[in-house]
N, CA, C and O atoms as CSV, one atom per row, in Angstrom:
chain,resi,resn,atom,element,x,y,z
A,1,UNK,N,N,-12.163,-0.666,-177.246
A,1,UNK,CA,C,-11.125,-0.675,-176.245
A,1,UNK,C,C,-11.770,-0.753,-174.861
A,1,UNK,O,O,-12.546,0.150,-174.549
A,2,UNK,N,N,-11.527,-1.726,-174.019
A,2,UNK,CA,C,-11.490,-1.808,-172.964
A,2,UNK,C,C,-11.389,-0.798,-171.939
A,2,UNK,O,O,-10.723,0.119,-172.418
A,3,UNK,N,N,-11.797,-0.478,-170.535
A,3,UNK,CA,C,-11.383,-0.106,-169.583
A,3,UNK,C,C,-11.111,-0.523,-168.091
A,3,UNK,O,O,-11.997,-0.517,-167.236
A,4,UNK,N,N,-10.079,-0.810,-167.904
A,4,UNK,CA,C,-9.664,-1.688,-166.667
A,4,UNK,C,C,-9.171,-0.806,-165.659
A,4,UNK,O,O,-9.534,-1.129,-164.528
A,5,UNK,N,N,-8.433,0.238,-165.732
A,5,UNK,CA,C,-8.548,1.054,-165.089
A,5,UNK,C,C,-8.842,2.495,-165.048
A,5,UNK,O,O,-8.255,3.155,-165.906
A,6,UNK,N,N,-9.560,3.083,-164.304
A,6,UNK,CA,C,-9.844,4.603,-164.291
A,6,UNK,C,C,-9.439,5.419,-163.497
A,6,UNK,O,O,-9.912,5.620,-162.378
A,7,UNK,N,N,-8.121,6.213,-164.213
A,7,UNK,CA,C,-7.445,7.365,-163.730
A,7,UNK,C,C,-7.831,8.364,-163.335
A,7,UNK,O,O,-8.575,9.025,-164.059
A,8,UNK,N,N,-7.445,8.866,-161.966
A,8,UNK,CA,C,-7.742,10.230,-161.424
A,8,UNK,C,C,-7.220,11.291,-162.282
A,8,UNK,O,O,-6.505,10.906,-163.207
A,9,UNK,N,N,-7.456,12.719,-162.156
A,9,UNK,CA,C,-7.502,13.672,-162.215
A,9,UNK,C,C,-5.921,13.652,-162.238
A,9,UNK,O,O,-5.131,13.600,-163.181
A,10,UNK,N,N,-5.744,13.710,-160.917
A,10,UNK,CA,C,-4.573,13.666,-160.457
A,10,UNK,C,C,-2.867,13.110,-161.026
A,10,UNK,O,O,-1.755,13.536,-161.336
A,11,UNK,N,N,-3.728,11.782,-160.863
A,11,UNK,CA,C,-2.595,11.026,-161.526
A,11,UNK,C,C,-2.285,11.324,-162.912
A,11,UNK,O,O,-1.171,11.120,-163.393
A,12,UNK,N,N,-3.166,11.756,-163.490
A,12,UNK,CA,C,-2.690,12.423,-165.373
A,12,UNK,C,C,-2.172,13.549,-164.987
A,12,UNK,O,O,-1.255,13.813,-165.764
A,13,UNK,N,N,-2.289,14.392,-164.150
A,13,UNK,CA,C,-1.525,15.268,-164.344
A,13,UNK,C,C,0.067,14.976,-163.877
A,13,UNK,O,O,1.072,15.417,-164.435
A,14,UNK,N,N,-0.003,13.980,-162.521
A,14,UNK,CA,C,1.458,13.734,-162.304
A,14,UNK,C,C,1.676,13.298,-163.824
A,14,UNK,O,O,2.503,14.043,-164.349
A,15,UNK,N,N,1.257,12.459,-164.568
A,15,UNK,CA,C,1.684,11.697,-165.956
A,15,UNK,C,C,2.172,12.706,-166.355
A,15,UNK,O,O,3.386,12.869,-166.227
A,16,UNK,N,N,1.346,13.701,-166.970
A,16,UNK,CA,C,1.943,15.248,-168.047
A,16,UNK,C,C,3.253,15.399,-167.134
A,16,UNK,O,O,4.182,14.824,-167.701
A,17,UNK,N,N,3.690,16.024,-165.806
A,17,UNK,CA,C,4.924,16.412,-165.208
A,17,UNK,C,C,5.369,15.163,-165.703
A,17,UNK,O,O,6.398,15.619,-166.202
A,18,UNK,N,N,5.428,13.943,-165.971
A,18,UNK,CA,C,6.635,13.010,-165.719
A,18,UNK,C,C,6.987,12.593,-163.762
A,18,UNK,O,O,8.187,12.409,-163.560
A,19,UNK,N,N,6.443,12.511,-162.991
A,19,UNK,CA,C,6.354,12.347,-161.918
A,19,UNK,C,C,6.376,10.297,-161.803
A,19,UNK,O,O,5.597,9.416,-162.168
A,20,UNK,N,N,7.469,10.316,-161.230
A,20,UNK,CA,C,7.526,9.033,-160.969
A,20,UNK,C,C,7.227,8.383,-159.570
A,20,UNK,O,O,7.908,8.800,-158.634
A,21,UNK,N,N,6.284,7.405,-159.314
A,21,UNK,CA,C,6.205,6.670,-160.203
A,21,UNK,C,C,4.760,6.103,-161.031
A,21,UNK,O,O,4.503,5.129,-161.739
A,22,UNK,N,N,4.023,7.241,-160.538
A,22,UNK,CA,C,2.853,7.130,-161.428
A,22,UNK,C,C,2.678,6.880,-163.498
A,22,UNK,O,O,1.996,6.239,-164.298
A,23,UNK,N,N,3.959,8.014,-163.485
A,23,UNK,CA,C,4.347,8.031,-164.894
A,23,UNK,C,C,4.160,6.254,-165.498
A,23,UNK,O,O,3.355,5.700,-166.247
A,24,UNK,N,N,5.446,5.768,-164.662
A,24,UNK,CA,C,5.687,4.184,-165.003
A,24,UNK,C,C,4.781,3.922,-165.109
A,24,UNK,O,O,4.436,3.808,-166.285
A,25,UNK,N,N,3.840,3.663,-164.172
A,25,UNK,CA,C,2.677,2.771,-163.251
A,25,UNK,C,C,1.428,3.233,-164.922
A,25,UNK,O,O,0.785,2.217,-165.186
A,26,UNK,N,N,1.204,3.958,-165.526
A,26,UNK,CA,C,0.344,4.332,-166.444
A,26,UNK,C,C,0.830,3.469,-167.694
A,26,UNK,O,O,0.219,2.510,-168.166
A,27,UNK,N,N,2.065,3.997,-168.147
A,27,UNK,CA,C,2.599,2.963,-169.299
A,27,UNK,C,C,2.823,2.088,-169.037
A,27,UNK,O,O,3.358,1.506,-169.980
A,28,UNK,N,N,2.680,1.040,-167.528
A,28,UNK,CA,C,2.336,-0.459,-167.466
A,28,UNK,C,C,1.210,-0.467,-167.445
A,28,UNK,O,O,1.017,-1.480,-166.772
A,29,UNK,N,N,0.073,-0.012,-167.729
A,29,UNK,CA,C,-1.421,-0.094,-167.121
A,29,UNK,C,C,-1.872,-0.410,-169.107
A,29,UNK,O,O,-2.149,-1.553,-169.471
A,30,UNK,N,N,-1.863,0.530,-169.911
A,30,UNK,CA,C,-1.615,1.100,-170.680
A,30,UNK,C,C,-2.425,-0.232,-171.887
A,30,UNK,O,O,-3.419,-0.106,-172.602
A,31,UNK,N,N,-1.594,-1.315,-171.712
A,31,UNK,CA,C,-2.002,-2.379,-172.452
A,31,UNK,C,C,-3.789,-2.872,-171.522
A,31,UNK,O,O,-4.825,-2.828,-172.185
A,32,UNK,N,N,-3.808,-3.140,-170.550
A,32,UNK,CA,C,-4.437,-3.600,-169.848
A,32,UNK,C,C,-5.887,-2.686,-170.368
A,32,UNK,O,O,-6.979,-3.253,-170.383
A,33,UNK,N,N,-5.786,-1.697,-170.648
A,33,UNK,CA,C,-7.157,-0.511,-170.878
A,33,UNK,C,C,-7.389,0.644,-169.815
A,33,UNK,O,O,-7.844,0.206,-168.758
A,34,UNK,N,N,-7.183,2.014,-169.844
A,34,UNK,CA,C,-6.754,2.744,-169.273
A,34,UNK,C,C,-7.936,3.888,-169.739
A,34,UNK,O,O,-8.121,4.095,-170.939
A,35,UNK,N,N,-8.827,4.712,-168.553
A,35,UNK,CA,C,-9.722,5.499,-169.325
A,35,UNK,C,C,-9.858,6.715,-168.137
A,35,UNK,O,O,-9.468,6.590,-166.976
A,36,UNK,N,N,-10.433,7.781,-168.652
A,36,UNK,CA,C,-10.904,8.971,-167.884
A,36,UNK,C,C,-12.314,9.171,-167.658
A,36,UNK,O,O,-13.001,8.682,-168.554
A,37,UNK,N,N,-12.826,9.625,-166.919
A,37,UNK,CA,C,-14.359,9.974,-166.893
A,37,UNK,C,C,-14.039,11.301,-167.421
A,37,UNK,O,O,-12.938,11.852,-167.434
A,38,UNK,N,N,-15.531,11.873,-167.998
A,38,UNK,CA,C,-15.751,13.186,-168.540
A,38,UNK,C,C,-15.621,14.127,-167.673
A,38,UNK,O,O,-15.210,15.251,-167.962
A,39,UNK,N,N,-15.979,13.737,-166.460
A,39,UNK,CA,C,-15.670,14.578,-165.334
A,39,UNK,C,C,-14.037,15.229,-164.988
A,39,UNK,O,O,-13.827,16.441,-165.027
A,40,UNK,N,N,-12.961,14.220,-164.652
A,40,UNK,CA,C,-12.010,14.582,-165.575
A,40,UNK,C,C,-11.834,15.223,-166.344
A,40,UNK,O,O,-11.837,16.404,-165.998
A,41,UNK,N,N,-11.584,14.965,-167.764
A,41,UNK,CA,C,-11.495,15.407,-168.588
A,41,UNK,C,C,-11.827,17.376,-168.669
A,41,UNK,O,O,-11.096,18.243,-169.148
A,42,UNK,N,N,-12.961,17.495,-168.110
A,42,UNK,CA,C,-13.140,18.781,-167.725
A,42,UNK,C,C,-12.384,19.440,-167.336
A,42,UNK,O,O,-11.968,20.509,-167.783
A,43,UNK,N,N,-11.969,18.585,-165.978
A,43,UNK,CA,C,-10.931,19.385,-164.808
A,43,UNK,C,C,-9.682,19.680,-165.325
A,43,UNK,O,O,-8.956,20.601,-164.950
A,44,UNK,N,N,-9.382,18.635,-166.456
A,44,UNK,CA,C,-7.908,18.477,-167.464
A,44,UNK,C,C,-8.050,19.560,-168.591
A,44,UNK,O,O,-7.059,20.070,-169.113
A,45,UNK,N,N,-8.950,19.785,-168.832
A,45,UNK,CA,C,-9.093,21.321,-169.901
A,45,UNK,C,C,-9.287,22.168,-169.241
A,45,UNK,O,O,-9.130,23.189,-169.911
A,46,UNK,N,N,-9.744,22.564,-167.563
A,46,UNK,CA,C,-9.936,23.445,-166.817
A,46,UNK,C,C,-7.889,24.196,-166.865
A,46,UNK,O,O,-7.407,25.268,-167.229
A,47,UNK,N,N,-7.422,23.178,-166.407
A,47,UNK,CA,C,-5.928,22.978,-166.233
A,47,UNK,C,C,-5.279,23.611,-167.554
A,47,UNK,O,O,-4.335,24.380,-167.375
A,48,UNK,N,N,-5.599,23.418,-168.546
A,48,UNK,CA,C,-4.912,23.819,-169.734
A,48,UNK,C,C,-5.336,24.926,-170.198
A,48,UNK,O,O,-4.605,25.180,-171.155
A,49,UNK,N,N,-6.530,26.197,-170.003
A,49,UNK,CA,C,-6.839,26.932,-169.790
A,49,UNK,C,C,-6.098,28.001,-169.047
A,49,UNK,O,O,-5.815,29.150,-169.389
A,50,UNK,N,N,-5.885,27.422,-168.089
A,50,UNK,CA,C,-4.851,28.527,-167.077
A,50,UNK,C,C,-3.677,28.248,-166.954
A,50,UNK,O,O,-2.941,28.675,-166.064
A,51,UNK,N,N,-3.353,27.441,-167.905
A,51,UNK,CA,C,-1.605,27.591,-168.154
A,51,UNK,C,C,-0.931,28.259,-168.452
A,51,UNK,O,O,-1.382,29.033,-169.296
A,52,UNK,N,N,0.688,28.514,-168.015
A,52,UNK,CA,C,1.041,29.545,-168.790
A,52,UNK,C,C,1.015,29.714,-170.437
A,52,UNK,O,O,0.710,30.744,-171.038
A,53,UNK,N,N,1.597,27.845,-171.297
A,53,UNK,CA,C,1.377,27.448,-172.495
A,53,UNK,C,C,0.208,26.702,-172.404
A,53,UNK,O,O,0.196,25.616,-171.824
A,54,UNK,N,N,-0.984,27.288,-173.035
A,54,UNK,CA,C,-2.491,26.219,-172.874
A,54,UNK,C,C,-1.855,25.606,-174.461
A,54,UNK,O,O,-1.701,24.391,-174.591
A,55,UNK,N,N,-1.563,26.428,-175.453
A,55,UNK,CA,C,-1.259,25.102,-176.964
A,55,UNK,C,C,-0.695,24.154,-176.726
A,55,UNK,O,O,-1.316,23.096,-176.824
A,56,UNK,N,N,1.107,24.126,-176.200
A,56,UNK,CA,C,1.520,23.249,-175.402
A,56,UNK,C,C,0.703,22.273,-174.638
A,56,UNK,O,O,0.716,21.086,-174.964
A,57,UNK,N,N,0.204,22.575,-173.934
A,57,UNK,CA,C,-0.860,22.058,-172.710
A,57,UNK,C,C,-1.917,21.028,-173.594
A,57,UNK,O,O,-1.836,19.802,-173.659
A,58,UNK,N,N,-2.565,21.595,-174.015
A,58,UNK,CA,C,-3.931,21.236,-175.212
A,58,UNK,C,C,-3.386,20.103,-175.878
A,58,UNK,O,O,-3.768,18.944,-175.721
A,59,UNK,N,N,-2.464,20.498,-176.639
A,59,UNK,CA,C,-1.254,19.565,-177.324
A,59,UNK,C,C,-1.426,18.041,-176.861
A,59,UNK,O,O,-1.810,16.979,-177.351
A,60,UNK,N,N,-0.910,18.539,-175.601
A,60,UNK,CA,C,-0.249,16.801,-174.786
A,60,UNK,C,C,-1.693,16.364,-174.348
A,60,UNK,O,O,-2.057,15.198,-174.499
A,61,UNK,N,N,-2.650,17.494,-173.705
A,61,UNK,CA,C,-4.017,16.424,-173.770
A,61,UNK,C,C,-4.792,15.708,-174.834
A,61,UNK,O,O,-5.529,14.726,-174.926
A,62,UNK,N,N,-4.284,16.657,-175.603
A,62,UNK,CA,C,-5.452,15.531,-176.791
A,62,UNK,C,C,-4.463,14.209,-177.229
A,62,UNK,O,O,-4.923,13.068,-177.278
A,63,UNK,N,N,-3.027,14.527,-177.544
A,63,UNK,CA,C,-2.536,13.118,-177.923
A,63,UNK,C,C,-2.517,11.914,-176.563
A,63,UNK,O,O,-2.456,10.737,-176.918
A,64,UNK,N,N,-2.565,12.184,-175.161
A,64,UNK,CA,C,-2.999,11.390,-174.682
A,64,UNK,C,C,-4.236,10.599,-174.671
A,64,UNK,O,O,-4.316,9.371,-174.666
A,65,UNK,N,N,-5.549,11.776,-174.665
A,65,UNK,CA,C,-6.977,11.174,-175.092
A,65,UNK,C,C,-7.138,10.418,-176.298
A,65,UNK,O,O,-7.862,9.423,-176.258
A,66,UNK,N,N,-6.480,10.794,-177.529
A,66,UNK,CA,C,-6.208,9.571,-178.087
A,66,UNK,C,C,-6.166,7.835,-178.267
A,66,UNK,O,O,-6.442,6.962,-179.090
A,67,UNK,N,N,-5.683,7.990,-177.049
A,67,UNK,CA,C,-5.211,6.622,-176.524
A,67,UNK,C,C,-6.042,5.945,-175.547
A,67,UNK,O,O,-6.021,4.714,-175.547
A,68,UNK,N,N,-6.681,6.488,-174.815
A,68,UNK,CA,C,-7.183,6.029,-173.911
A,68,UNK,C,C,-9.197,6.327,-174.111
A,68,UNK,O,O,-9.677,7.100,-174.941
A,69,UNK,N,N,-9.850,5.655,-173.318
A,69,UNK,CA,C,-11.238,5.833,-173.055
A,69,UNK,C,C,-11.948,6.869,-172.659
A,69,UNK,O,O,-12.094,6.507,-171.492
A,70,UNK,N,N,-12.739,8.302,-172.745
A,70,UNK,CA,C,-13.687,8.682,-172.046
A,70,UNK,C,C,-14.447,7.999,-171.392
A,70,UNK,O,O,-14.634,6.963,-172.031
A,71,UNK,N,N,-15.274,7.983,-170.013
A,71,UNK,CA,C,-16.452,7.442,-169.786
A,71,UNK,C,C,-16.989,8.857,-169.539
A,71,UNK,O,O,-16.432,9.893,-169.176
A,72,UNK,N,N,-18.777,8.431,-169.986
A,72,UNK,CA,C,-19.670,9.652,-170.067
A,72,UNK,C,C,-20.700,9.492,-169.063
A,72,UNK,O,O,-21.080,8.328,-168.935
A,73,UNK,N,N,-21.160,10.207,-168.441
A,73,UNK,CA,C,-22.013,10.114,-167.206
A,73,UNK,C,C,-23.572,9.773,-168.395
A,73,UNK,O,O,-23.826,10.418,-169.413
A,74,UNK,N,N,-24.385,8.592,-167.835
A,74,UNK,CA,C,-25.545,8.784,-168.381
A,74,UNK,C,C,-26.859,8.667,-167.768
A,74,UNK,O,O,-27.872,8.886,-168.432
């Protein structure tokens, strides 16, 4: 899988709220190749950690990572 674009921090989390119109803007991206750095990814389990629901939380991150790319610092 491809990566064409690389999502902030940020913008996945507007994604998880449903915040429009980033939300959209991701599931049009989506086909194109869509990825996170590990760096990320950190900050996104940092986040689900101090949630009030981290299972909930955990939940929706991994079925998103699923879908999309890590990049790994090397």
């Amino acid at each position: 899988m491809k990566v064409a674009y690389l999502l902030d921090t940020d913008w996945v989390i507007d994604y998880f709220n449903d915040k429009e119109p980033i939300s959209s803007k991701i599931e049009e991206l989506r086909d194109e190749g869509i990825g996170i750095s590990i760096i990320s990814l950190a900050e996104l389990y940092e986040g689900v950690r101090n949630s009030k629901n981290s299972e909930a939380s955990e939940k929706m991150l991994l079925g998103f990572i699923r879908e999309i790319n890590i990049l790994y610092l090397f």
